[in-house]
C-alpha positions as CSV (number, residue, x, y, z in Angstrom):
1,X,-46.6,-37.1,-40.0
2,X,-49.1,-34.7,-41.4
3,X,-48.2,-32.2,-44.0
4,X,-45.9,-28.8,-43.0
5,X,-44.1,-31.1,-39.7
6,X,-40.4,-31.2,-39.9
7,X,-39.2,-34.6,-41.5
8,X,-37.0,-35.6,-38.1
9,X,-37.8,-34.6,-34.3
10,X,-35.9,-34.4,-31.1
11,X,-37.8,-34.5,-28.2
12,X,-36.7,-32.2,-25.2
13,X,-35.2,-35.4,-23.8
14,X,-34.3,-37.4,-26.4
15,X,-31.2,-39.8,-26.2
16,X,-28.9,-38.1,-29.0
17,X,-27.9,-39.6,-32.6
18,X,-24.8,-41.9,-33.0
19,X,-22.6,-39.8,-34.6
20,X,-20.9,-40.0,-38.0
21,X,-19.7,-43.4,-37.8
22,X,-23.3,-45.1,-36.3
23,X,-26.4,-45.6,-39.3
24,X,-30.2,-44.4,-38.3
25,X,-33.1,-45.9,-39.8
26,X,-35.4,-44.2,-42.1
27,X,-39.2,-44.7,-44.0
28,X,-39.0,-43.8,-47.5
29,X,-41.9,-42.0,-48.5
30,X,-42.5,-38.0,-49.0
31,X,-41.2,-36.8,-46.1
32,X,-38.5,-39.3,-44.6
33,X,-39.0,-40.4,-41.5
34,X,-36.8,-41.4,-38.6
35,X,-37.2,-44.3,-36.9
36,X,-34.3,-45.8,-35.0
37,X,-30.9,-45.0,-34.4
38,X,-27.6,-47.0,-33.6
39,X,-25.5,-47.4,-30.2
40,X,-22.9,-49.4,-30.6
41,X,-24.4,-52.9,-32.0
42,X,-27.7,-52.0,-30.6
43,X,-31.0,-50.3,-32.0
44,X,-32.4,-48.0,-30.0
45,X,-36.1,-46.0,-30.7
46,X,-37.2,-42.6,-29.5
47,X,-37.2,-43.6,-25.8
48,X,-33.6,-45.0,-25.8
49,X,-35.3,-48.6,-25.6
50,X,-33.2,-51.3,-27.0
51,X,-35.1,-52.6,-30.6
52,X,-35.1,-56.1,-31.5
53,X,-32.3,-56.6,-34.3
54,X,-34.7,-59.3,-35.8
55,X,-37.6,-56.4,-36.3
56,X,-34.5,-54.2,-38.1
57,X,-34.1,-57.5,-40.4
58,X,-37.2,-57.1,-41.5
59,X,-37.7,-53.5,-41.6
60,X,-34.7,-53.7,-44.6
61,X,-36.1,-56.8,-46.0
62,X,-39.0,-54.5,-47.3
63,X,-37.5,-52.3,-49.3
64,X,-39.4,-49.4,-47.7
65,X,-37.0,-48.7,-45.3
66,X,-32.9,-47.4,-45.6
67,X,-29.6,-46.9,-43.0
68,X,-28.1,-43.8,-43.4
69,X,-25.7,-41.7,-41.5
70,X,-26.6,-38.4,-40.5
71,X,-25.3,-35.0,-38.9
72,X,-25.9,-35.4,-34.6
73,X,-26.5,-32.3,-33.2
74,X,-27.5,-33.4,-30.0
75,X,-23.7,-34.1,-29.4
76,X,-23.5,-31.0,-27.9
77,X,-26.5,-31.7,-25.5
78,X,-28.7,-28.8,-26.5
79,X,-32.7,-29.0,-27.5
80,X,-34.2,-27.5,-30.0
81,X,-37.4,-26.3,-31.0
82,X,-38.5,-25.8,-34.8
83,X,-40.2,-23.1,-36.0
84,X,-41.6,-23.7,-39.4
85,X,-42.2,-20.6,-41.6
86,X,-45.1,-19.6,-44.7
87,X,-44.4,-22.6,-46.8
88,X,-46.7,-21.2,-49.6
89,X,-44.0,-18.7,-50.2
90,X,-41.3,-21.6,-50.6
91,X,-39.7,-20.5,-47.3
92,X,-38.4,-22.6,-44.7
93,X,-36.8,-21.3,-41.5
94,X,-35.6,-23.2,-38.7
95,X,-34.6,-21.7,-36.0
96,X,-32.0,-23.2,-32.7
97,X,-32.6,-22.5,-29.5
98,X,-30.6,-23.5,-26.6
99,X,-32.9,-24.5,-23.5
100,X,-30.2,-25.6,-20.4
101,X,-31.0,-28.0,-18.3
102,X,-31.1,-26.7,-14.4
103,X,-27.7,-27.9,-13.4
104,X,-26.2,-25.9,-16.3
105,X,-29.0,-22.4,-15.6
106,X,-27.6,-22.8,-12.0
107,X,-23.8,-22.8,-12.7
108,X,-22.4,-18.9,-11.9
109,X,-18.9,-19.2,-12.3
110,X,-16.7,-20.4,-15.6
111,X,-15.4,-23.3,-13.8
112,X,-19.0,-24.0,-11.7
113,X,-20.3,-24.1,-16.3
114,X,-17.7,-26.4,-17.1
115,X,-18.4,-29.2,-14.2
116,X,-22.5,-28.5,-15.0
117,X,-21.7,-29.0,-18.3
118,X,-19.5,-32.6,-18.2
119,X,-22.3,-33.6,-15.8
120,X,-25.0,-32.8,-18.2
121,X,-23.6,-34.8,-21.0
122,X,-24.2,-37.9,-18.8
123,X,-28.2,-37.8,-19.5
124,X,-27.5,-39.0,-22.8
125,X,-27.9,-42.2,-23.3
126,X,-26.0,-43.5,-26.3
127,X,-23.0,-42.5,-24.3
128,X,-23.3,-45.7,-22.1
129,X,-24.5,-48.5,-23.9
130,X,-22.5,-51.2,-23.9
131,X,-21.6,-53.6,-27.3
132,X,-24.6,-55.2,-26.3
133,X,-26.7,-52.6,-25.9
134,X,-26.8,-53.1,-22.2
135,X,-26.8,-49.4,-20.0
136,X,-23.7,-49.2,-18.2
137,X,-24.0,-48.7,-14.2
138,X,-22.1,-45.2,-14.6
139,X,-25.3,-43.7,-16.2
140,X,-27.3,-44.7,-13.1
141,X,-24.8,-43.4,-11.0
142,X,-24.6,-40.0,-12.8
143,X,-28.6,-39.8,-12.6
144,X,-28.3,-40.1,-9.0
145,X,-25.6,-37.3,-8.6
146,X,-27.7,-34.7,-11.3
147,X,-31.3,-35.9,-9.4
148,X,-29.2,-34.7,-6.1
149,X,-27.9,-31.5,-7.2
150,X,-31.3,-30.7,-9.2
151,X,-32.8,-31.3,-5.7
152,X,-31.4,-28.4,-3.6
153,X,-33.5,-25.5,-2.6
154,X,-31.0,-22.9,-3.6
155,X,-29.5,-21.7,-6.6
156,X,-26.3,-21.0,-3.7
157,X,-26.7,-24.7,-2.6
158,X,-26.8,-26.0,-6.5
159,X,-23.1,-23.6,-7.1
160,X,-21.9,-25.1,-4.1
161,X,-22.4,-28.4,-5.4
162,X,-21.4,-27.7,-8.5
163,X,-17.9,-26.4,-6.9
164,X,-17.6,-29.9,-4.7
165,X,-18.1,-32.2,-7.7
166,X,-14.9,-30.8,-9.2
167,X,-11.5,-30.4,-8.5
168,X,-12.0,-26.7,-7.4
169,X,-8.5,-26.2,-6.2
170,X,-5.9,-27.0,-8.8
171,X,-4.5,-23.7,-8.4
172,X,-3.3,-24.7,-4.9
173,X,-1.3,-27.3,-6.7
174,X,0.8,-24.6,-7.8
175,X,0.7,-21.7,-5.3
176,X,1.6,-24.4,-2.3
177,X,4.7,-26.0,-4.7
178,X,5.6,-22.6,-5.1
179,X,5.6,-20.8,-1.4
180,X,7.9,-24.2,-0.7
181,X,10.2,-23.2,-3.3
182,X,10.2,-19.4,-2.0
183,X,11.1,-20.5,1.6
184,X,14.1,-22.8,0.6
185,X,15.3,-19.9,-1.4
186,X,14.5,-17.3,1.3
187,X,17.0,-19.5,4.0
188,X,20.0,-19.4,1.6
189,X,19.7,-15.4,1.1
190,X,19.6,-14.7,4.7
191,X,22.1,-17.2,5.5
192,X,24.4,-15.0,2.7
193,X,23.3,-12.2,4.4
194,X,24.4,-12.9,7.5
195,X,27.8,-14.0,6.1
196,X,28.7,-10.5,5.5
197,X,28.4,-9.6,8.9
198,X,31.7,-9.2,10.2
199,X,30.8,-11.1,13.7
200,X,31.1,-13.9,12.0
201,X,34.6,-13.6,12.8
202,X,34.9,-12.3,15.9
203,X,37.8,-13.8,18.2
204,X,37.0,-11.5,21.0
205,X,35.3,-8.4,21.9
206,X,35.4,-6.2,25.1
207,X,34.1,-2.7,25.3
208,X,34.2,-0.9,21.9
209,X,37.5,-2.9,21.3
210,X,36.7,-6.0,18.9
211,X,38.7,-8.3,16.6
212,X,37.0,-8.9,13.9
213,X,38.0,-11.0,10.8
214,X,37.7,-9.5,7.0
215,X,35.6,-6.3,7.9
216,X,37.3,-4.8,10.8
217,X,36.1,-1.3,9.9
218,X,32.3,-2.1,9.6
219,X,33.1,-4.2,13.4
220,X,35.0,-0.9,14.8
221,X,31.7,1.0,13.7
222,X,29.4,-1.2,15.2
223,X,31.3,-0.5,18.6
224,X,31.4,3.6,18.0
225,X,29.4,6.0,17.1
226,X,30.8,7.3,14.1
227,X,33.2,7.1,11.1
228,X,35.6,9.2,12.8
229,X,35.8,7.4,15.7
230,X,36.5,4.3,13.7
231,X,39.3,6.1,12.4
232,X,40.7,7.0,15.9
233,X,40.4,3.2,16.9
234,X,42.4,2.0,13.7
235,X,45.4,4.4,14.5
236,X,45.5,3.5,18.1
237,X,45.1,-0.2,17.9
238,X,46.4,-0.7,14.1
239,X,45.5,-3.2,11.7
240,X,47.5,-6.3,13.3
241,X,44.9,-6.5,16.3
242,X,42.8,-7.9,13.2
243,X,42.9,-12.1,13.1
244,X,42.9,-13.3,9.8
245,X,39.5,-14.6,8.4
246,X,38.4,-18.3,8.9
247,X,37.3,-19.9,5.4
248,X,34.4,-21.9,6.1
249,X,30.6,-22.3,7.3
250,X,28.4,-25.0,7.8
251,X,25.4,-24.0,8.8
252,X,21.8,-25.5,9.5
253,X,18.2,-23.3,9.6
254,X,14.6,-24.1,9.9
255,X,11.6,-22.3,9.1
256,X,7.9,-22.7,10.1
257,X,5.2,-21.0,7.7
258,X,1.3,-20.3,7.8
259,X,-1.0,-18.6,6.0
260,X,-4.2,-18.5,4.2
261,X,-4.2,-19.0,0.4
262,X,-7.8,-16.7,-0.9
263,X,-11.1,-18.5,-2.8
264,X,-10.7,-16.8,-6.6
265,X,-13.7,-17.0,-8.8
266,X,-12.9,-20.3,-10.2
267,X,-10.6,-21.4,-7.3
268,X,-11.0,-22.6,-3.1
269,X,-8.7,-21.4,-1.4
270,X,-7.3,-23.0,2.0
271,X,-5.8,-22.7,5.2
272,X,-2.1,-24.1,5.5
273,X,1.2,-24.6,7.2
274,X,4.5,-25.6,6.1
275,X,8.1,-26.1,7.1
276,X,11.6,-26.1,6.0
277,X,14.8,-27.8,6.7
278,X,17.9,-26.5,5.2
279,X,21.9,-27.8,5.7
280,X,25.0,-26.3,3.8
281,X,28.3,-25.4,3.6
282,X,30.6,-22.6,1.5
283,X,33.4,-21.4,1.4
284,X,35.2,-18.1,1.1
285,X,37.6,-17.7,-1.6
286,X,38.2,-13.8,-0.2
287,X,37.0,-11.8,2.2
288,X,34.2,-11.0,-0.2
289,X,33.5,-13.6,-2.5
290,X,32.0,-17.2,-1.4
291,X,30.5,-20.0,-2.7
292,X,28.8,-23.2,-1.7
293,X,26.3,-26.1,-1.9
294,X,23.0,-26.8,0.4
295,X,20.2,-29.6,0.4
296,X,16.9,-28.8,1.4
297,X,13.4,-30.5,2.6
298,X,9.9,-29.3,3.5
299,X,6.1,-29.5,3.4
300,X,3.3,-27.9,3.1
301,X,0.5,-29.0,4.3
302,X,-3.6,-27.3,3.2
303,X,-7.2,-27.8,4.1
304,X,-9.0,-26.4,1.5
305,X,-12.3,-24.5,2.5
306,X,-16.0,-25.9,2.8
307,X,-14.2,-28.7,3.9
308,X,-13.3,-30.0,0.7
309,X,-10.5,-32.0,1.7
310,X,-6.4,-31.5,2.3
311,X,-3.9,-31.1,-0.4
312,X,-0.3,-31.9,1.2
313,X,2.9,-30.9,-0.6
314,X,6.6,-32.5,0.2
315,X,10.1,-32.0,-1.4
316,X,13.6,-32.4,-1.7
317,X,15.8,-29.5,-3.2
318,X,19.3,-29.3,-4.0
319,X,20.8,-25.7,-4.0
320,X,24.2,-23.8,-5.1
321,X,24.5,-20.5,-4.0
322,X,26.9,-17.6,-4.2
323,X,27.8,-14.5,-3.1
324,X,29.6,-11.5,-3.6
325,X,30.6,-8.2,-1.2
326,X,30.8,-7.0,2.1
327,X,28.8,-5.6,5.2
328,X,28.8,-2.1,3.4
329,X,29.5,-1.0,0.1
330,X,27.5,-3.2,-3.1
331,X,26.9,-6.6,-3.1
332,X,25.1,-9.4,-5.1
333,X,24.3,-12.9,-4.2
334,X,22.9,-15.7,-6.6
335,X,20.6,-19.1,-5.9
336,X,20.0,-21.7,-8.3
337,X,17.8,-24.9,-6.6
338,X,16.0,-27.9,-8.1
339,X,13.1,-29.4,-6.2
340,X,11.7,-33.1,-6.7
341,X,7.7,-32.6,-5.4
342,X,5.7,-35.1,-3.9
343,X,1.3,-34.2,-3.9
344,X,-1.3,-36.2,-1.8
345,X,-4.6,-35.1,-2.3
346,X,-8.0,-36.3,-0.5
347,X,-11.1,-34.6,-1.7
348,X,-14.2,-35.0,-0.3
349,X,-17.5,-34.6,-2.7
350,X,-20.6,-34.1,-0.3
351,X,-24.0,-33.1,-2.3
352,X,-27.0,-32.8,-0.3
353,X,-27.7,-36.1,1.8
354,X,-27.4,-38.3,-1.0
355,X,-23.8,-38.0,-2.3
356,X,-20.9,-38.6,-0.4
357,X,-17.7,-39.5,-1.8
358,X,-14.2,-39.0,-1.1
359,X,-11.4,-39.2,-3.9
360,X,-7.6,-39.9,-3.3
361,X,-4.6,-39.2,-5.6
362,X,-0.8,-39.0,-5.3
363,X,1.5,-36.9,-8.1
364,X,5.2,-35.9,-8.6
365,X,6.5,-32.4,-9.6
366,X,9.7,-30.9,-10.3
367,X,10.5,-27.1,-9.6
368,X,13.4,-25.1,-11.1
369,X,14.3,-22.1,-9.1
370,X,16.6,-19.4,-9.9
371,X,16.5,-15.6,-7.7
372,X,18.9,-12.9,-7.9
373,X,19.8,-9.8,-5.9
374,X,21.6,-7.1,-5.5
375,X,22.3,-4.2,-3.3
376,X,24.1,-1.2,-2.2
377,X,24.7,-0.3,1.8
378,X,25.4,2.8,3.1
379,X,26.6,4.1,6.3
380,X,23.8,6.2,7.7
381,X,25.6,7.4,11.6
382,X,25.3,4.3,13.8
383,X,23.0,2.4,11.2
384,X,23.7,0.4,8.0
385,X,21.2,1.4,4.9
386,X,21.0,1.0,1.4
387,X,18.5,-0.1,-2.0
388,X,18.3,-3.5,-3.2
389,X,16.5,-5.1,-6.0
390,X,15.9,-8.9,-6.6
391,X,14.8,-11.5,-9.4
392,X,12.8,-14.3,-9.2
393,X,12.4,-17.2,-11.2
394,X,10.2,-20.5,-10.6
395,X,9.0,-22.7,-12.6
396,X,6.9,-26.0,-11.6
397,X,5.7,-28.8,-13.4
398,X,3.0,-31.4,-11.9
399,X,2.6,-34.6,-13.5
400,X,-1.0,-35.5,-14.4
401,X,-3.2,-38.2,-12.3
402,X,-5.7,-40.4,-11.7
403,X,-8.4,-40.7,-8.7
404,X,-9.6,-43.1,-7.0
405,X,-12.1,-44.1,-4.9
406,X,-15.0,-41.5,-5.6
407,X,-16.9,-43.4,-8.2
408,X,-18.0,-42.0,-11.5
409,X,-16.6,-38.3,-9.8
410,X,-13.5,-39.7,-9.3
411,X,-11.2,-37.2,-11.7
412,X,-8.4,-37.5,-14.2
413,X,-6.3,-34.5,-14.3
414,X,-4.0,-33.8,-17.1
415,X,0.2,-32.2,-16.3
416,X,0.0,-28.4,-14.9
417,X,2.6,-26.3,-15.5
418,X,3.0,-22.8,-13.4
419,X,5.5,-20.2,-13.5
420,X,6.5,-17.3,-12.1
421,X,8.7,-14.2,-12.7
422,X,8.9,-11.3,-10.0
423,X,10.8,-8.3,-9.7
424,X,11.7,-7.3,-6.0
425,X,12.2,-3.3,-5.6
426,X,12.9,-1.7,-2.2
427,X,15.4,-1.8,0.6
428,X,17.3,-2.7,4.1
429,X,18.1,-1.4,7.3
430,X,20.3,-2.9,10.1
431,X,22.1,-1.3,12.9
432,X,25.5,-2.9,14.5
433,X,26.1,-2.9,18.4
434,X,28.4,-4.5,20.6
435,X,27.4,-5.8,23.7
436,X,29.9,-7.3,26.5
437,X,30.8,-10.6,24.2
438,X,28.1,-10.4,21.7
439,X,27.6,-8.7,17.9
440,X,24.1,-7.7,18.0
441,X,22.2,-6.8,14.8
442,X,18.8,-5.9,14.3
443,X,17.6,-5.7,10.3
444,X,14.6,-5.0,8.6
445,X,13.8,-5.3,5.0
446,X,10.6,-3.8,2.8
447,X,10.2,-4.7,-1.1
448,X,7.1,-3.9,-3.8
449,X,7.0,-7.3,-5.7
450,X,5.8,-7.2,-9.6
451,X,4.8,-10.5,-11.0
452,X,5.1,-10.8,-14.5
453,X,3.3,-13.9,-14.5
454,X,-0.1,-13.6,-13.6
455,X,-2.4,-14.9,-16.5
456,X,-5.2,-17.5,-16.5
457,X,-5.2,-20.6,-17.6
458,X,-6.4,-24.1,-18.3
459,X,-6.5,-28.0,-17.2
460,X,-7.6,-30.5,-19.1
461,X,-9.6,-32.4,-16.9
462,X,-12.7,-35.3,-17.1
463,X,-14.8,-37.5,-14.4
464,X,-13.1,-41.2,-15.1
465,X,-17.3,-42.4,-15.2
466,X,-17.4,-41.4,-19.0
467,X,-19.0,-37.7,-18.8
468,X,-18.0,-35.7,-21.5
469,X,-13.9,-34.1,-20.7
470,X,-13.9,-30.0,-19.3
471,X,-11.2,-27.5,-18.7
472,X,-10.6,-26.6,-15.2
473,X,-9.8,-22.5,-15.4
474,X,-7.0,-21.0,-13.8
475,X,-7.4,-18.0,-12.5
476,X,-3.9,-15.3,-12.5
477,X,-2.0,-14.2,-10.1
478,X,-1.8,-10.8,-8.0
479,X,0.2,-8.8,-9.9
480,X,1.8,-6.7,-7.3
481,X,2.1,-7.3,-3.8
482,X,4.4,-6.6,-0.9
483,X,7.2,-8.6,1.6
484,X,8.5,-7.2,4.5
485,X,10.3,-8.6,7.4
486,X,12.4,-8.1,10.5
487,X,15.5,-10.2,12.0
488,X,17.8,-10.2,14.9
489,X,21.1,-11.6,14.5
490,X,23.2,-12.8,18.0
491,X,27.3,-13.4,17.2
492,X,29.6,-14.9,19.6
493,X,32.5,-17.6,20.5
494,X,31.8,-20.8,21.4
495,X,34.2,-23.3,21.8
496,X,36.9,-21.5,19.9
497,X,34.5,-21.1,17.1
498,X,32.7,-17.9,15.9
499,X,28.8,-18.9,15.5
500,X,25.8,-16.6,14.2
501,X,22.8,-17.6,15.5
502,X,19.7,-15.6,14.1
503,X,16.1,-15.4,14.1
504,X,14.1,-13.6,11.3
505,X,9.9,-13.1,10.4
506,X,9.2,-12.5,6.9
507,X,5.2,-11.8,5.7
508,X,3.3,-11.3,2.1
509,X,1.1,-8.4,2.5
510,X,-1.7,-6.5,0.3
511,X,-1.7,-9.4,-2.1
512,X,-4.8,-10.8,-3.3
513,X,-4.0,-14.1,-3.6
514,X,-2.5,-15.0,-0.2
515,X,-1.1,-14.0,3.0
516,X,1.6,-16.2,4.4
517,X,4.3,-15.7,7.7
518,X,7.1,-17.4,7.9
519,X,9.5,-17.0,11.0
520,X,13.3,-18.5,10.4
521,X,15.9,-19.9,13.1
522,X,19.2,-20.4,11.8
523,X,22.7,-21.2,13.2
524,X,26.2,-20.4,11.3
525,X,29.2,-21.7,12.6
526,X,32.6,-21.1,11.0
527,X,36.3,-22.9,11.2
């Protein structure tokens, strides 16, 4: 090395140092000069070529030559140039440059960065030499994946790569565990709403006469047109033409979902479907106040865009539930479920024409669920009105897994953990009618929903082929959104027995995250 060159180079492709715990091989002389470096047990020289350990003997054995340890920047798996300054003036300056590789330059998202990155660290060396000093097959295989991506014509077609390497959609895992949740939820509210309907007693009904157990003044004013006349019917037909109220329900209701959950900057979105299968009983300790168990089961089932494969979500939830009130006047009703999760997940990798891969993995997760609401109905004339307000409370845990099947891509995903807290503001509507035999009540409902938990966040996640571990962002949650629906609810005899059947839609609206529908069937029969 002539005079004024720095003492130790890196070429632009140079396999990197060992780090503090490997020894590098040095000249003595004016300017020190490195020679080889340690992988493991093996020598390697500037090319990453494995050095003879008998020529290292005898390099030592001449006492021009030292082992030392030394500092490895090239752990990160940057290049640097050195720019060497007036030495005359007993200056030195040395300056660091990062120059990115293409598959890093072509990365355009935080997440697209973070695969490009763990990818990246693969072309160095060290990082898959065996004890003997023997390249592993993984830094072949990684070669082929980089050369593949490096390869498209498009800065589009490298991100979309990029995006398909990775687990793109961990977010799903959360949003899909969650809308499940929701829907289990949602069937044991409407099932409490409809216990307030006083036609859940009815015994018989002709005309604008009706016998009607617990709430025979919100019945009488289904059949007339006014509070007045309600009063008129009680003082002609008198509170004894009232049977008393039967105790309880068992009831069964299923729901069938579908919606689309939206791409985010660091997450694919997907197309999915789900349903829902609840059973339960309660009873009613007074006309107003009831309590009772249910057990739960669904799935939900997405196909994540760009074809990127299907992420399928099915559990099991027990649920106690009460509530409190009547058809008019306030009311509050309380859920509390737990849900055990099961996640299959096939993800397909496709880069170019040379890489095609598909990865498998299976998880657990366990959701605790909590929602609250409230309300106040009015009587508006011939309809039933009033406010109501609701809290929401989930909170999911996903075990962490393994894939298998895709190679060196194949991923290892550390736990998730998602939660969320919304506030439901807005209100209901319903109007009572009798019909020959039949209580007949149309509803509708409209609420603003404020999440409180929408921040980003992070997964620890790595390719099982030894690249260097990433974090998969998160991206938040819509903050606001809304959820409206319409219902119709049918109550007659059968069989001696009063029985509620009712059929309800309920949809997310304006919210930047998703868009889901969800229709319910359910059937209530009391005794």
């Amino acid at each position: 090395m002539g005079s004024g060159e720095s003492a130790i180079e890196w070429g632009v492709d140079s396999p990197a140092v060992e780090n503090t715990q490997g020894h590098s091989l040095f000249l003595k002389g004016p300017e020190t000069t490195l020679l080889y470096w340690k992988a493991g047990d093996a020598w390697l020289d500037g090319d990453g070529n494995v050095v003879d350990p008998a020529l290292i003997e005898q390099l030592l054995a001449d006492g021009n030559h030292y082992t030392d340890v030394i500092e490895d920047l090239a752990n990160a798996n940057l290049n640097y140039s050195f720019d060497i300054g007036d030495i005359s003036l007993g200056e030195l300056t040395v300056r660091f440059v990062p120059m990115f590789s293409p598959i890093v330059t072509a990365a355009g998202t935080d997440y697209q960065f973070a695969v490009a990155g763990s990818l990246d660290s693969t072309e160095i060396p060290f990082r898959f030499y065996d004890a003997q000093g023997n390249l592993k097959p993984e830094y072949a295989d990684y070669q082929v994946i980089i050369n593949a991506i490096e390869a498209l014509p498009t800065v589009a077609a490298r991100q979309q790569a990029l995006e398909r390497a990775g687990t793109s959609y961990l977010r799903n895992y959360g949003t899909q565990g969650m809308l499940l949740g929701r829907d289990k939820m949602e069937g044991i509210l409407q099932h409490l709403e409809a216990l307030r309907d006083p036609a859940l007693g009815v015994t018989q009904v002709t005309g604008t006469q009706a016998n009607i157990s617990g709430q025979a003044d919100y019945a009488m004013m289904a059949a007339t047109d006014s509070a007045a006349d309600v009063a008129m019917a009680f003082d002609e037909n008198g509170d004894a033409t009232f049977a008393a109220s039967e105790r309880s329900t068992v009831f069964i209701s299923g729901s069938a979902s579908t919606g689309d959950l939206d791409s985010t900057e660091n997450g694919a979105g997907a197309d999915y479907s789900g349903y829902s299968l609840t059973l339960g009983a309660d009873y009613s300790f007074t006309d107003e106040l009831r309590a009772g168990v249910a057990v739960a089961y669904g799935e939900n089932d997405g196909e994540v865009v760009d074809g990127r494969g299907t992420l399928e979500v099915d559990g099991t939830s027990l649920l106690a539930f009460g509530g409190y009130g009547g058809a008019t006047g306030l009311y509050a009703d309380a859920v509390l479920g737990y849900s055990w999760l099961d996640y299959d997940n096939e993800r397909n990798i496709l880069i170019g024409d040379t890489v095609s891969e598909r990865a498998e993995s299976s998880t657990d997760g366990e959701q605790l669920s909590l929602t609250l609401r409230s309300g106040y109905n009015f009587v508006l004339g011939p309809v039933i009105a009033g406010p109501s307000a609701r809290y929401q409370y989930l909170d999911l845990d996903v075990d962490g897994y393994e894939e298998r099947g895709a190679g060196v891509l194949s991923m290892s995903v550390d736990d998730m953990s998602f939660e969320s807290r919304t506030l439901w503001l807005g209100g209901e509507i319903s109007m009572p009618m009798v019909r020959d035999d039949i209580f007949l009540r149309p509803t509708a409902h409209m609420h603003w929903v404020k999440e409180f938990e929408d921040d980003a966040a992070s997964v620890d996640t790595s390719f099982t082929g030894g690249a260097v571990p990433f974090g998969t962002p998160i991206d938040g949650r819509d903050s606001d959104y809304i959820r409206a629906g319409v219902g119709f609810d049918a109550s007659f005899e059968t069989g001696g027995m009063p029985t509620t059947i009712s059929l309800k839609y309920d949809g997310t609206f304006s919210n930047e995250d998703y868009e889901d529908h969800r229709a319910t069937l359910g059937v209530e029969l009391r005794f």
